[in-house]
FILUM-843218 format. One record per residue: x, y, z of N, C-alpha, C in turn; residue in one letter. Coordinates in pm, whole numbers, padded with zeros to 5 digits. Atoms other than C-alpha are relative to their C-alpha. Layout:
BEGIN
nxx	nyy	nzz	caxx	cayy	cazz	cxx	cyy	czz	res
X	Y	Z	X	Y	Z	X	Y	Z	A
...
***
This chain:
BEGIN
nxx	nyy	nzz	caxx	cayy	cazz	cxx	cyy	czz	res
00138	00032	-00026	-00201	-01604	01523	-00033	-00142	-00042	X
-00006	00117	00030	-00162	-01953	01432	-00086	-00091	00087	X
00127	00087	-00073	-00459	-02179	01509	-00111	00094	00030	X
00109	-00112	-00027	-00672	-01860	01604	-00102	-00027	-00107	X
00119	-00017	00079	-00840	-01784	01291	-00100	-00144	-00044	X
00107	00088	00025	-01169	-02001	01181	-00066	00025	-00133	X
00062	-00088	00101	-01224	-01906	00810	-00079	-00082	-00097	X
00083	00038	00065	-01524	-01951	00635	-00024	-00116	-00141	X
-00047	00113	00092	-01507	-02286	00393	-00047	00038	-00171	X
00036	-00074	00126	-01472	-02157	00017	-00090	-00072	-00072	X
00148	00049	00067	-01802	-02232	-00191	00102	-00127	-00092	X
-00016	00123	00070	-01814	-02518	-00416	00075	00042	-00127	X
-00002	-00030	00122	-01783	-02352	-00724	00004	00172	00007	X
00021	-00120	-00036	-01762	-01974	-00829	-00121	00041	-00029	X
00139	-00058	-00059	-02133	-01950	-00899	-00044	00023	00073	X
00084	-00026	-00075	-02205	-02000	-00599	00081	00113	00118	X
-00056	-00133	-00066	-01969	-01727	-00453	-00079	00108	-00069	X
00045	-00084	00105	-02123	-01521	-00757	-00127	00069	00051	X
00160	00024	-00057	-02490	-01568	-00638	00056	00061	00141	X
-00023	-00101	-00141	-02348	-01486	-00283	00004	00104	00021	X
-00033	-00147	-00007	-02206	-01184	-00337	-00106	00084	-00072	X
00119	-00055	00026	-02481	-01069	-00570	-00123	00070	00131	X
00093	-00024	-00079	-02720	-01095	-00290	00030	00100	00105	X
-00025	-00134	-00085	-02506	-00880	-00059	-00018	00060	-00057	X
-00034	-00119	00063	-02487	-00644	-00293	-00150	00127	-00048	X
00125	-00082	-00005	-02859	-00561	-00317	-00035	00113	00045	X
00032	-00116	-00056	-02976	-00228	-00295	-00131	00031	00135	X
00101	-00011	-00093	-03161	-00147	-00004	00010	-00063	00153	X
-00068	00105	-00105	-03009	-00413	00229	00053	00110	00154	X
00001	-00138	-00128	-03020	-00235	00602	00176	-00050	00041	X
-00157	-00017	-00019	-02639	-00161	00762	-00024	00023	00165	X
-00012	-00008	-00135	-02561	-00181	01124	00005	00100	00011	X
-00043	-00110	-00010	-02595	00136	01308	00092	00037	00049	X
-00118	00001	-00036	-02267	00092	01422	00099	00066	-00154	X
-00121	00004	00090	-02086	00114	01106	-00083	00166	-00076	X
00021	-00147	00082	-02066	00528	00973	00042	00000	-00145	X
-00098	00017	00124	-01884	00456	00714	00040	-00136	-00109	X
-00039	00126	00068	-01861	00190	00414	00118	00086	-00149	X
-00088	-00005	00094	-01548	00242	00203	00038	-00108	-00107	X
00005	00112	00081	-01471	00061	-00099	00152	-00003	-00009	X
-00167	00035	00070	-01120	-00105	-00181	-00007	00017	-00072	X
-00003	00006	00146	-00937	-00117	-00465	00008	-00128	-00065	X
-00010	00107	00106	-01038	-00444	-00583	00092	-00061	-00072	X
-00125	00082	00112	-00697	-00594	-00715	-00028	-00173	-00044	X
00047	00136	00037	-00830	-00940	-00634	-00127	-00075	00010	X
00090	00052	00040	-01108	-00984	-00763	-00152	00133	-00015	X
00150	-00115	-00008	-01528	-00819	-00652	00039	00108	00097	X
-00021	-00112	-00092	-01422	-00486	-00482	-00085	-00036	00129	X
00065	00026	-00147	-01523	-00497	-00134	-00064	00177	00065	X
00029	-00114	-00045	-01693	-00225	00063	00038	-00049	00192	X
-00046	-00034	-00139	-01495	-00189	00434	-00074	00000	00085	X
00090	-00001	-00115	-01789	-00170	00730	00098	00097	00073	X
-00088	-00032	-00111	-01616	00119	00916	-00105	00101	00110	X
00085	-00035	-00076	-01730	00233	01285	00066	00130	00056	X
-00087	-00144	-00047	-01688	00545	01452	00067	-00038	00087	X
-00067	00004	-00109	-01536	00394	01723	00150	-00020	-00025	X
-00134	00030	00081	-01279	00226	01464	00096	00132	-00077	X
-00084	-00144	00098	-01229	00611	01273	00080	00028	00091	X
-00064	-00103	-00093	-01155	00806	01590	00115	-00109	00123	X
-00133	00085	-00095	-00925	00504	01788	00088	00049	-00121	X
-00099	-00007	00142	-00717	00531	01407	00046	00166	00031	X
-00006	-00132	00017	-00742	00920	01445	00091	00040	00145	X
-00097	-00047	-00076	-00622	00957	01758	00107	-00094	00066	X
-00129	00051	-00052	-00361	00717	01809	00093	00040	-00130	X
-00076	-00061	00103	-00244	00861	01478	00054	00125	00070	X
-00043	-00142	-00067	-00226	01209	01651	00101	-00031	00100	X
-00102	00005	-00138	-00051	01060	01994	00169	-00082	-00069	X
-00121	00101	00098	00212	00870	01715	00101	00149	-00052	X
-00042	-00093	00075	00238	01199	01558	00069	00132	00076	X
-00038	-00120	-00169	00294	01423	01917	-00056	00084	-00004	X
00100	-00043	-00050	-00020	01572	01885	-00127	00001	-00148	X
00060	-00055	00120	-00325	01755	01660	00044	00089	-00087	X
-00046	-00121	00072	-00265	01962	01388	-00109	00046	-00099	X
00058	00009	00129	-00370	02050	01047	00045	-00056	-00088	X
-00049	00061	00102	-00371	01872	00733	-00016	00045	-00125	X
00059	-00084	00166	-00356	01915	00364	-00052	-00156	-00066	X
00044	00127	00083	-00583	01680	00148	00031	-00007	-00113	X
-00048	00030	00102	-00420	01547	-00106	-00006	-00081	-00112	X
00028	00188	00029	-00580	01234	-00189	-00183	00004	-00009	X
00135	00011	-00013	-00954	01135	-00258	-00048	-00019	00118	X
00060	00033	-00129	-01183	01143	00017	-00052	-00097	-00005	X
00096	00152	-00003	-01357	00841	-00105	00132	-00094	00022	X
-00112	00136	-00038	-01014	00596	-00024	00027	00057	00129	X
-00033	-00028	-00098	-00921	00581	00275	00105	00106	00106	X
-00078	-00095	-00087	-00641	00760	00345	-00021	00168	00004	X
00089	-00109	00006	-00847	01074	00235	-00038	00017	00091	X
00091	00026	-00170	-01097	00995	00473	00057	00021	00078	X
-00052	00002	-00085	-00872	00965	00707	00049	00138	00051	X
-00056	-00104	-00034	-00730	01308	00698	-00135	00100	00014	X
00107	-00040	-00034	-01117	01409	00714	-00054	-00004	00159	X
00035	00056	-00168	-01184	01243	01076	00147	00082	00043	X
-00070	-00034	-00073	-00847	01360	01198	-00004	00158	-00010	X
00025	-00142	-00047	-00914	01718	01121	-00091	00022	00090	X
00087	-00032	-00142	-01243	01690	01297	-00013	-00008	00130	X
-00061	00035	-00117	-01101	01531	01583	00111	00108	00089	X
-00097	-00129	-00035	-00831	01844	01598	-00096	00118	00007	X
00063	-00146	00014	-01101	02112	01489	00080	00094	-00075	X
-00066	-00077	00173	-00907	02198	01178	-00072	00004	-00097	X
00032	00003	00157	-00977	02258	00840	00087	-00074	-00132	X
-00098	00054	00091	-00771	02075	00589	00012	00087	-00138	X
-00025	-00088	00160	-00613	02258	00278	00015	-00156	-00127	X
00060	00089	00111	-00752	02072	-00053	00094	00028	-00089	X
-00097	-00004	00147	-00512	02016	-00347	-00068	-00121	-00094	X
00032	00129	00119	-00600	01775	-00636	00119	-00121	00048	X
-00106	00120	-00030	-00470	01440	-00628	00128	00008	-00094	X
-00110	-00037	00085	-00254	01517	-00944	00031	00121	00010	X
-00032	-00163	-00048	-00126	01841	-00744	00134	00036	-00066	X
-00134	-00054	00096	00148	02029	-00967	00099	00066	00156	X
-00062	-00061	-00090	00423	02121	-00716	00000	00131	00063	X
00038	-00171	-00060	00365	02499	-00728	-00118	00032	00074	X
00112	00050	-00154	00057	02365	-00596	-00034	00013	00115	X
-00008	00061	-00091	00190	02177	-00325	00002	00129	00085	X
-00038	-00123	-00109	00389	02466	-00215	-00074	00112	00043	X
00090	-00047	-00027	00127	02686	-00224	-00148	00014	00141	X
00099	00051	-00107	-00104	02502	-00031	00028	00003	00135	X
-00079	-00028	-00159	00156	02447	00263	-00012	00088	00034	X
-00075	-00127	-00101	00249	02784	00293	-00130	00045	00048	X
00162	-00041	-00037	-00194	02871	00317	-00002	-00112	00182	X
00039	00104	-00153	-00194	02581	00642	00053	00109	00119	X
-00023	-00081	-00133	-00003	02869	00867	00080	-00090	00099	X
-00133	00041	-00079	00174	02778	01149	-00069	-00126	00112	X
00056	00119	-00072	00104	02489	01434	00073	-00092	-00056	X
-00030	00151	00017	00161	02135	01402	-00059	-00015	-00199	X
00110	00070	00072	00054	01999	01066	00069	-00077	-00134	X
00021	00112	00014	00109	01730	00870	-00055	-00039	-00193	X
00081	00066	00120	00044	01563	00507	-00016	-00146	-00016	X
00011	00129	00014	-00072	01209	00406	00039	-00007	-00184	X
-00020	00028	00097	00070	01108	00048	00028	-00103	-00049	X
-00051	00110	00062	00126	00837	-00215	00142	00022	-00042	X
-00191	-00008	00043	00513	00759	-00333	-00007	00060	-00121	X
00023	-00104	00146	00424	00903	-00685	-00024	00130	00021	X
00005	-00121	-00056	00303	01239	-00531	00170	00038	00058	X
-00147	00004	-00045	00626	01223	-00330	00137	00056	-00108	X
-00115	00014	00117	00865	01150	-00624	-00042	00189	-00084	X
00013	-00089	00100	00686	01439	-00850	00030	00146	00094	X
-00003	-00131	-00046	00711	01707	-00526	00198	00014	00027	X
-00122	00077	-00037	01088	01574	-00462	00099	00085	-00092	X
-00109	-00043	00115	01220	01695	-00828	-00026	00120	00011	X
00006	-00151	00046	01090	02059	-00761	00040	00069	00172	X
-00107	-00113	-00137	01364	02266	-00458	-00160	00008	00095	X
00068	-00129	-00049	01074	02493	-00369	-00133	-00133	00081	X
00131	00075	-00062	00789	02190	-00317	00068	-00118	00091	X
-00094	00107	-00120	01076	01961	-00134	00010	00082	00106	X
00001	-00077	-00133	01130	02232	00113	-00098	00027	00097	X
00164	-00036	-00076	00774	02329	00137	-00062	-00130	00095	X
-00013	00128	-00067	00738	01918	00275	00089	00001	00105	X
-00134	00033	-00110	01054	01947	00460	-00029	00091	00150	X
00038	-00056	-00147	00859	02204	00693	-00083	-00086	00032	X
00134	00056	-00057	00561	01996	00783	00077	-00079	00151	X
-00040	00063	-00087	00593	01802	01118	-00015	-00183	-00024	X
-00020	00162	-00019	00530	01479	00979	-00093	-00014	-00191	X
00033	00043	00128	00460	01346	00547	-00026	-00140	00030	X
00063	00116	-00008	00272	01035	00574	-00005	-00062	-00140	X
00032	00039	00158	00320	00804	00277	-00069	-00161	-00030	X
00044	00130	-00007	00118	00513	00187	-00090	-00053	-00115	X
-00016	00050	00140	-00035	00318	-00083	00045	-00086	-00072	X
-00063	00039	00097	00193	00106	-00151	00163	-00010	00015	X
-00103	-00003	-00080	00544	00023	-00078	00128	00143	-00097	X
-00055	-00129	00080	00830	00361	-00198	00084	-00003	-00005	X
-00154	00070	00066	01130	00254	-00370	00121	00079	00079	X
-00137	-00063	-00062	01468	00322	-00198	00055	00142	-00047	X
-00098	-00111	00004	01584	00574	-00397	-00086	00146	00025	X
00082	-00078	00019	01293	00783	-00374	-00020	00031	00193	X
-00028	-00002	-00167	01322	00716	00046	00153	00104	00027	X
-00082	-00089	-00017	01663	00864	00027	00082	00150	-00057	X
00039	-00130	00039	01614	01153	-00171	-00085	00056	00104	X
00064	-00073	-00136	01321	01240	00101	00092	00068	00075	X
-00082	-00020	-00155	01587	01181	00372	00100	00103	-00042	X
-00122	-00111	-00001	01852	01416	00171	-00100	00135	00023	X
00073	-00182	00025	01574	01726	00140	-00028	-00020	00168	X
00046	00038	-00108	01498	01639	00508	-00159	-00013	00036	X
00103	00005	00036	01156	01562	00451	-00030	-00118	00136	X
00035	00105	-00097	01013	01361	00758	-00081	-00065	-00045	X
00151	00108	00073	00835	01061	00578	00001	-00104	00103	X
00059	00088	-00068	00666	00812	00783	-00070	-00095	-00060	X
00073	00103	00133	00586	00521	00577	-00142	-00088	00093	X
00105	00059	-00092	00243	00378	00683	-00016	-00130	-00035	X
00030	00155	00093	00078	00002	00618	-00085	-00033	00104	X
00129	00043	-00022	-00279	-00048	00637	-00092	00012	-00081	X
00081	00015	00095	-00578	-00048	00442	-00170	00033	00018	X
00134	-00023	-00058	-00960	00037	00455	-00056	-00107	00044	X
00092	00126	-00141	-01053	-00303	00676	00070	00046	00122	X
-00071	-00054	-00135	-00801	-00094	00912	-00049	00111	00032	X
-00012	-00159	00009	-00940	00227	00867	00129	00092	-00028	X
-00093	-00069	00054	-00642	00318	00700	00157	-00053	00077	X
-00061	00079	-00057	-00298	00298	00807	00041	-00012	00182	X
00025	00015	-00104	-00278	00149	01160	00220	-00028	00050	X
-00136	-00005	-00039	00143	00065	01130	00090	00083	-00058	X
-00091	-00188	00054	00431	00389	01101	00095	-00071	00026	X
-00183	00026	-00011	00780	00299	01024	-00035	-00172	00053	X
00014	00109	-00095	00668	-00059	01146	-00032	-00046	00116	X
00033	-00016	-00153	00580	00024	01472	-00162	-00026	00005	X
00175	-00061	00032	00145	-00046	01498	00011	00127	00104	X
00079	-00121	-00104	-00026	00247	01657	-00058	-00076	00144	X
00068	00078	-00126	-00168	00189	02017	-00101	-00057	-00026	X
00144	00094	00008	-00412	-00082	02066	00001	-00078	-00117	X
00035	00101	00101	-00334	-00246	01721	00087	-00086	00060	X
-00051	00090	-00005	-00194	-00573	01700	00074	-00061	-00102	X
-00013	00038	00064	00003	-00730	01459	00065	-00145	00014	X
00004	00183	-00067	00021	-01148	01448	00063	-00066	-00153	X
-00009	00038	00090	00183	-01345	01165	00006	-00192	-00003	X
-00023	00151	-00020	00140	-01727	01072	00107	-00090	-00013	X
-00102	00072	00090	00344	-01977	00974	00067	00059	-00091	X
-00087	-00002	00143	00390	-01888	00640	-00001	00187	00006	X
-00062	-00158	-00033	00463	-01517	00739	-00132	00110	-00043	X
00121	-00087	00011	00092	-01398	00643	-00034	00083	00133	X
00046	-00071	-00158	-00006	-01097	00873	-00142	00039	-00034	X
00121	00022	-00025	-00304	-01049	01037	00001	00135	00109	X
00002	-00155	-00046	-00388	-00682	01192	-00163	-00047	00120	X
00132	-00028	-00064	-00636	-00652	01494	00039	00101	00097	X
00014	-00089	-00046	-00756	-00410	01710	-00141	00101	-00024	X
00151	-00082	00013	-01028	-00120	01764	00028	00063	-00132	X
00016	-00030	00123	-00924	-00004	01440	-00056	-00040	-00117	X
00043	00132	00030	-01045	-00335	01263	-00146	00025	-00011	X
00136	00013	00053	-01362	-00308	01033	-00090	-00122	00050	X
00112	00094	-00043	-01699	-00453	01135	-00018	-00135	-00088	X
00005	00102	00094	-01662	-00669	00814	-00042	00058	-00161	X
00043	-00097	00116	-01764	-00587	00453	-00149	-00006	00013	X
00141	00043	00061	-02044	-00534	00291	-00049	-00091	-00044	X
00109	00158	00120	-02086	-00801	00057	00074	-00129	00065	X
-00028	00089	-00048	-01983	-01154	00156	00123	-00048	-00061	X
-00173	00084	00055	-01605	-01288	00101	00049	-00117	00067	X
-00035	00096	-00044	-01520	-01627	00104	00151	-00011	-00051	X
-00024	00022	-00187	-01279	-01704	00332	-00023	00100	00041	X
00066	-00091	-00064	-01409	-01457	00557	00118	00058	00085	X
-00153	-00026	-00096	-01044	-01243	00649	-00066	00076	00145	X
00031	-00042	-00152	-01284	-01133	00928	-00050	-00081	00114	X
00068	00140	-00040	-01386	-01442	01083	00051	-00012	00110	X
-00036	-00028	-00142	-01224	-01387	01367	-00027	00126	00090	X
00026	-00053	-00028	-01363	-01120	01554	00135	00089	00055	X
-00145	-00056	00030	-01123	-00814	01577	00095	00003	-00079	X
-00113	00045	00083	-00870	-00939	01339	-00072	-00002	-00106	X
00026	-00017	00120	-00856	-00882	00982	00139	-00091	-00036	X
-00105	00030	00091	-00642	-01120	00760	00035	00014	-00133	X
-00005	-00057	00105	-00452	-00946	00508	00066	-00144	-00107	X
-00024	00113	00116	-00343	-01105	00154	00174	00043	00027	X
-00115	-00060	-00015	00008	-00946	00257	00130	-00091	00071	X
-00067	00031	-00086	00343	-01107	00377	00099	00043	00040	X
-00096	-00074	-00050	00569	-01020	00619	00085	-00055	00091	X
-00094	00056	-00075	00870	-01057	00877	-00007	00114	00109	X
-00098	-00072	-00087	00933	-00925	01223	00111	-00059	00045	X
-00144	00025	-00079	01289	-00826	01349	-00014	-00044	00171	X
-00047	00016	-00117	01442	-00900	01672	-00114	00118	00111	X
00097	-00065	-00084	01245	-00613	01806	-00113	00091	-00035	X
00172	00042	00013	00898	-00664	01672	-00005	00119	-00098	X
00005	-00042	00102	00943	-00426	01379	-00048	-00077	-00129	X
00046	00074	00110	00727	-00538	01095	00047	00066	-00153	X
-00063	-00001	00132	00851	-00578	00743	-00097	-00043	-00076	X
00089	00121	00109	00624	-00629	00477	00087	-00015	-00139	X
-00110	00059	00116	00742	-00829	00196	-00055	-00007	-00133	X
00058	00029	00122	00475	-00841	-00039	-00162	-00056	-00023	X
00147	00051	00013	00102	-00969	-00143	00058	-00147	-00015	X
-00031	00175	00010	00056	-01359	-00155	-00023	00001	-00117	X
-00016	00098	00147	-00071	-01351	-00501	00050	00092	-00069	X
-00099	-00076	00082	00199	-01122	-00641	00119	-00151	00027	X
-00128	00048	00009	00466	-01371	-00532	-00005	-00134	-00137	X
-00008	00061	00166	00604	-01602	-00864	00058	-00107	00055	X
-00027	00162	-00068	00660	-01994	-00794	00113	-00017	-00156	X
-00090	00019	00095	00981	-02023	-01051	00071	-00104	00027	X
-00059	00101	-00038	01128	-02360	-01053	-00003	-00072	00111	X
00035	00088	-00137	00971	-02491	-00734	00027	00064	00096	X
-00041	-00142	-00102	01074	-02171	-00559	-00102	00161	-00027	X
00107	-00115	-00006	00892	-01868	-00422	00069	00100	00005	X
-00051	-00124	00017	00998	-01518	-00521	-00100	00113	00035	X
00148	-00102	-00055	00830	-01196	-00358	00047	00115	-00092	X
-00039	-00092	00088	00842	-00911	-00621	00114	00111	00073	X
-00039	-00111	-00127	00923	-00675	-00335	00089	00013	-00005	X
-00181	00017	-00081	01275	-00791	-00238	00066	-00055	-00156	X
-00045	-00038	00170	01351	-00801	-00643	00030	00148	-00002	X
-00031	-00098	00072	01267	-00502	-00730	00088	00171	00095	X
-00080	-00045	-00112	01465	-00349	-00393	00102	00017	-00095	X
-00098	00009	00053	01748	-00506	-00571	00018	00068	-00155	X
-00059	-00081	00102	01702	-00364	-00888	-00013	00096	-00025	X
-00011	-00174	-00029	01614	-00036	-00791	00144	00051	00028	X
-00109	-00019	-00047	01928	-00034	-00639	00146	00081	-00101	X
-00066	-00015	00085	02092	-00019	-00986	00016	00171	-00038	X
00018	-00152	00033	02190	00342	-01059	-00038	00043	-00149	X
00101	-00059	00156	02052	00342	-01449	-00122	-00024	00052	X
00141	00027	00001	01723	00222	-01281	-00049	00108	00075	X
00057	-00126	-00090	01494	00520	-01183	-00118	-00072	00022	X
00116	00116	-00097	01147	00253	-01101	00033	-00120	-00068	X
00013	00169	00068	01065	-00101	-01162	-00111	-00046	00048	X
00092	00061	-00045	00825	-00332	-01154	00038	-00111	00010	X
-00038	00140	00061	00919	-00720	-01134	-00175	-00131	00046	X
00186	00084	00007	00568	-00985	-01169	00073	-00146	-00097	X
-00050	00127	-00007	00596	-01324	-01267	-00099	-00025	-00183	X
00078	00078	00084	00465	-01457	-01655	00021	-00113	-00061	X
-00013	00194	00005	00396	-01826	-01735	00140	-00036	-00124	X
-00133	00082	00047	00689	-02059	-01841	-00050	-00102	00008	X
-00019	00155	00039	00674	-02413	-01990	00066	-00040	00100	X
-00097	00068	-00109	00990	-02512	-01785	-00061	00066	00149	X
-00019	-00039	-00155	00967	-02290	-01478	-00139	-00002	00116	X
00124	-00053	-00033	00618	-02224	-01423	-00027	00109	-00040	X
-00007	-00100	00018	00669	-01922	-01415	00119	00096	00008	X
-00141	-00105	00037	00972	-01655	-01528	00000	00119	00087	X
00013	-00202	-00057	01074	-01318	-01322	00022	00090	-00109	X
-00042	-00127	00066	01056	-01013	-01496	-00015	00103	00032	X
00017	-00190	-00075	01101	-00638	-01455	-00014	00080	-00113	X
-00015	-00154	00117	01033	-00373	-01636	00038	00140	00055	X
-00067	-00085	-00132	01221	-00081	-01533	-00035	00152	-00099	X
00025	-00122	00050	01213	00303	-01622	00153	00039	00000	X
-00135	00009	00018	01595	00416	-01723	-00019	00143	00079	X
-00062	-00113	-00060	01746	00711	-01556	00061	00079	-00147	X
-00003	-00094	00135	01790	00987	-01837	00184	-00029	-00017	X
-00126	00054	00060	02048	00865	-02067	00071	-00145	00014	X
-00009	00213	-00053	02100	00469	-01899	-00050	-00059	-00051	X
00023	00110	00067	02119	00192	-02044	00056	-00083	00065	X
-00054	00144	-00041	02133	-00182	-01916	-00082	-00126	-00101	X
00025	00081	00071	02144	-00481	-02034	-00042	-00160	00092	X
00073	00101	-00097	01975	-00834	-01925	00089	-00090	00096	X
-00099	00051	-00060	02292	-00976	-01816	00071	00038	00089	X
-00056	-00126	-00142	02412	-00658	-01631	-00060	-00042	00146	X
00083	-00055	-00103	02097	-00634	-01419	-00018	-00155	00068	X
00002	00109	-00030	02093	-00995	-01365	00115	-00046	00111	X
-00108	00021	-00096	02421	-01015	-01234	00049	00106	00141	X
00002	-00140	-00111	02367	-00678	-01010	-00132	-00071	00070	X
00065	00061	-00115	02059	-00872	-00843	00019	-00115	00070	X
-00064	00118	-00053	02238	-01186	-00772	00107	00010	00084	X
-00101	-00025	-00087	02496	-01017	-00614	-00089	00024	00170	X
00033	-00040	-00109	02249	-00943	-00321	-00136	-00120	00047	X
00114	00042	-00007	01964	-01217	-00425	00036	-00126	-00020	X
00005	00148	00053	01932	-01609	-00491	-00036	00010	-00127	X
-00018	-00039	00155	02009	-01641	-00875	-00095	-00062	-00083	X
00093	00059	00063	01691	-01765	-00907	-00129	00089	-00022	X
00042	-00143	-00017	01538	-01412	-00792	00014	00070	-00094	X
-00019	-00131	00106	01698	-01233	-01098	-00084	-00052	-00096	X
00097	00006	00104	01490	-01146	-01386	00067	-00095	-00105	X
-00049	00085	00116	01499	-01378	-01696	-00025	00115	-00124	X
00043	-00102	00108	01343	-01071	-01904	00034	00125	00051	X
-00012	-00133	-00015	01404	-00716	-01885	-00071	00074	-00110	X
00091	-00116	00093	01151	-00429	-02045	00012	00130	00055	X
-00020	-00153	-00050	01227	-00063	-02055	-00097	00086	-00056	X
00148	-00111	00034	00895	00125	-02045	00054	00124	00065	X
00038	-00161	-00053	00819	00529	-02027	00007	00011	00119	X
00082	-00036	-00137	00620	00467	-01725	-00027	-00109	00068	X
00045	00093	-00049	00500	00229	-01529	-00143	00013	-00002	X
00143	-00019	00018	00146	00161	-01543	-00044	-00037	00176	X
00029	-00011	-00043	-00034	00250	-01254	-00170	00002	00024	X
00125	00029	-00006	-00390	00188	-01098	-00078	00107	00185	X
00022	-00089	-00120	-00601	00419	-00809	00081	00086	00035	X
-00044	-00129	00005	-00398	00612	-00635	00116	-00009	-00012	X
-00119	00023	00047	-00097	00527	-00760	00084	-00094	-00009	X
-00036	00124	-00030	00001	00142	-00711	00056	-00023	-00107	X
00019	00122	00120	00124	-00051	-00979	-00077	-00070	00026	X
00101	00077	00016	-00045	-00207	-01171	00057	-00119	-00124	X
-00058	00120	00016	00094	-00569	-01193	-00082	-00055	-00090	X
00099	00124	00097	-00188	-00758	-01355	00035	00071	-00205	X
-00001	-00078	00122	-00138	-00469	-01667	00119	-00052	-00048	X
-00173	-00002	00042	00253	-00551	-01679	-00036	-00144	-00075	X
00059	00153	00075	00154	-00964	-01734	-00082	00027	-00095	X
00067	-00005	00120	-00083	-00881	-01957	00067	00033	-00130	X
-00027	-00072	00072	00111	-00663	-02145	00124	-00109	-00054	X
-00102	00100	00103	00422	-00918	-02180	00021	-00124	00047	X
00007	00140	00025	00274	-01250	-02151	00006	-00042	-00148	X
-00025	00014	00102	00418	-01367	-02444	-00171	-00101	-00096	X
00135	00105	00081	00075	-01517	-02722	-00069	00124	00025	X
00139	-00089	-00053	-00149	-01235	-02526	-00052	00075	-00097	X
***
């Protein structure tokens, strides 16, 4: 989309973004009668936004989801209805004339399975985060109960390799999605968009999503304006297509770490050091350096009983990465710290081991 977009010239100062957004934000302020729906992000960078979404944008999302999926079915809700991909499984039941089976978002596997086996027979379908995934994965009875559905939708957030091929051993049909509430949720499966979207990337490999799926704009006012182009939404996200127009995303723009005059995308790190068989997750995020700018680091979660060391894992991501990609630090946390519905949560990791903090 290069040369297309026209985006709004960032204020002088942040007061006067401050003052801007304030004023959207006023109560009472009338809403197009176009737009049914205002969803809120999850705010990672910066004043949460509220989505503008139209019915015309729910039900194009809903049913090119269904004609993606090889038809209507039923769903199970798994997820808040206030984020999007909730929502989402709200409009596509009504669009089928289903009912959706309700589980908590922190659904215990006996749960899960539970819930499936109540949906009955037909087509039908779940939407999930990779943390849901992982926790239904370690229990036979709630991997199987997934492995019937006609289609596990996972999204949220990108879902570490090993946790992809565990799915693929229980035969679990996951369909990784990637979109967001200015999309009405997700608009691309396996990389492929849904009908009628578009996907456009610039120069510097930023993508840019349009189509009838494509929010009216937010609520409150965001300078640069990623809607400023009518139709098109530009995400903070970057990516690569293959040879045949399969999109890859690689990462957020302000996750990636400028280390020695070079750009590192966490993403295609922590690929590599997932890869490691003591590593069961990771996170890798960038905190400030005198010399470099900025240092890679990971913090990983061990595989019961594993142990590595900084030189190991260093030399196991260089074997696949530029040796400027491997971590300089290594931290072996419990857990990973997580934010909504299950993301990492990067800004917590820097915080936590920016060295002075």
């Amino acid at each position: 989309m290069e040369g297309r977009a026209s985006l709004l010239p960032v204020p002088a100062d942040d007061s006067e973004q401050s003052v801007a957004v304030a004023r959207a934000l006023r109560a009472g302020d009338e809403i197009d009668d176009a737009v049914v729906a205002v969803l809120s992000t999850s705010g990672t960078t910066g004043v949460p936004k509220g989505a503008l979404l139209s019915a015309a944008g729910l039900l194009a999302s809903a049913h090119a989801t269904h004609e993606r999926l090889g038809g209507p079915g039923r769903w199970l809700l798994a997820l808040p209805a206030y984020h999007v991909a909730g929502f989402q499984v709200l409009v596509r039941s009504a669009v089928a004339g289903t009912t959706p089976v309700a589980v908590p978002a922190g659904v215990q596997p006996v749960d899960l399975t539970r819930a499936i086996t109540a949906m009955g027979s037909g087509r039908r379908y779940a939407s999930l985060v990779a943390a849901q995934l992982t926790k239904a994965l370690d229990d036979p009875a709630a991997a199987d109960a997934l492995a019937s559905l006609d289609a596990v939708l996972i999204g949220g957030g990108p879902m570490p390799a090993a946790v992809a091929e565990k799915a693929a051993a229980a035969d679990v049909p996951v369909i990784r999605t990637y979109g967001m509430s200015e999309t009405a949720g997700g608009c691309v499966y396996d990389g492929v968009p849904l009908s009628g979207v578009q996907v456009a990337l610039d120069e510097s490999g930023r993508i840019s999503l349009g189509g009838p799926t494509v929010a009216l704009g937010y609520r409150n006012r965001i300078f640069p304006d990623p809607f400023a182009e009518p139709g098109w939404f530009r995400t903070d996200d970057i990516g690569a297509l293959d040879d045949s127009g399969v999109l890859r995303v690689l990462g957020r723009v302000d996750d990636a770490i400028s280390t020695g005059g070079l750009t590192v995308l966490p993403s295609l790190v922590e690929a590599a050091v997932a890869s490691h068989p003591a590593v069961s997750e990771c996170a890798v995020f960038g905190v400030p350096d005198e010399r470099l700018g900025q240092r890679v680091v990971a913090a990983v979660v061990m595989t019961d009983g594993a142990t590595i060391t900084l030189p190991e894992l260093r030399s196991h991501v260089a074997a696949d990465l530029p040796a400027t990609a491997a971590p300089r630090e290594v931290h072996v946390v419990a857990e990973l710290p997580r934010r909504g519905i299950g993301k990492i949560d990067r800004r917590e990791l820097i915080r936590r081991f920016t060295v002075g903090d």
